[in-house]
C-alpha positions, 0 to 999 in steps of 0.5 A, a space after each residue: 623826393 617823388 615829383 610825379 611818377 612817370 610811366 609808359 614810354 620814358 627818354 632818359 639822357 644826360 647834360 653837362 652845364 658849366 658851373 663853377 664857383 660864380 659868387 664865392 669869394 676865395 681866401 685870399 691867402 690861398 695858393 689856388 691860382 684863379 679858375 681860367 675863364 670859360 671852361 673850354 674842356 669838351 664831353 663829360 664831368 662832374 660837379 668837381 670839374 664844374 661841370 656838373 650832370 643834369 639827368 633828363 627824363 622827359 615822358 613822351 606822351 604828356 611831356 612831362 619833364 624831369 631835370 636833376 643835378 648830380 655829384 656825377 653819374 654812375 649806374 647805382 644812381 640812375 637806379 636810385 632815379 629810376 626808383 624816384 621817377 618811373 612807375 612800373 611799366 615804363 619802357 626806356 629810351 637812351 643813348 649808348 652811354 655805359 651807365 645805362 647797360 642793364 637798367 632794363 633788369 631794374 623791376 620798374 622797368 619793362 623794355 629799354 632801347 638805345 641809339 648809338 650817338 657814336 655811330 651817327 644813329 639819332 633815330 631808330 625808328 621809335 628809338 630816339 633821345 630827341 625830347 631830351 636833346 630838346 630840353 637841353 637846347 632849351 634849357 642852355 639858353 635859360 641859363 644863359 641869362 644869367 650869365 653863368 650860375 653856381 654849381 651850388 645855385 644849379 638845382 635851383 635854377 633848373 627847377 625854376 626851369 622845371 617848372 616854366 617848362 611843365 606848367 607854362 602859364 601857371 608856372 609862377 603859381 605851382 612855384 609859390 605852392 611849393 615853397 609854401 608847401 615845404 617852408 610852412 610844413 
């Protein structure tokens, strides 16, 4: 699904969010003891781990924000986003993470910069995650309200958030368009 396609100077970043099974009655016959509570394992998962990722591309310029929730990360799926998201003539900013090494080969993409988190490095000059990190600050807290969300649920709550973020005031308006425009065609 194309939602706009970004250009120019573009983060990208990766969130973990906890989210497991909230809601879903389990067999009661089933040897699986019950999940403990709070999920307390620290860096990265996956949708199995209930801790699924959520890729972040912010555009510098306009702010324009894109979240996705993912099974789990891997370089052929930040291509696959890359393709969905980013127009040609993008320049990338990441982190050092390893599934980013090599997209500046990717045909859309004309430069792309790290920081080195592991080395305390946040900012190098024009080279930074910073909007990313924002909108995950932000992003936390939204689910927070909720007080916890299924891993099945997650997309549709980020997207709620998608668009409060990007189209503020006018955002309950675009959020009807689209459900008209993809329940009625």
């Amino acid at each position: 699904m194309k939602i706009q396609n970004l250009m120019g100077d573009v983060e990208m970043d990766e969130a973990y969010i906890i989210a497991g099974e909230k809601g879903i009655k389990k067999n009661p016959n089933s040897d699986d003891p019950p999940r403990k509570r709070a999920l307390k394992k620290p860096g990265r998962g996956t949708y199995d781990t209930d801790k699924p990722p959520v890729t972040t591309f912010v555009h510098r310029e306009s702010t324009f924000t894109i979240f996705s929730v993912e099974k789990n990360l891997s370089k052929n799926l930040i291509s696959k986003s890359m393709d969905n998201y980013i127009n040609n003539e993008a320049t990338i900013y990441t982190d050092e993470y390893s599934i980013y090494t090599g997209i500046n080969k990717h045909q859309k993409i004309n430069g792309h910069y790290t920081v080195n988190h592991s080395e305390k490095e946040y900012v190098n000059g024009n080279v930074h995650v910073n909007n990313c990190e924002n909108r995950h600050s932000l992003l936390r807290p939204f689910l927070r309200i909720f007080r916890g969300v299924s891993k099945r649920f997650l997309a549709g709550y980020i997207m709620v958030f998608q668009y409060l973020f990007n189209y503020k005031e006018d955002a309950p308006d675009k959020i009807l368009q689209t459900i008209f425009k993809n329940v009625i065609c």
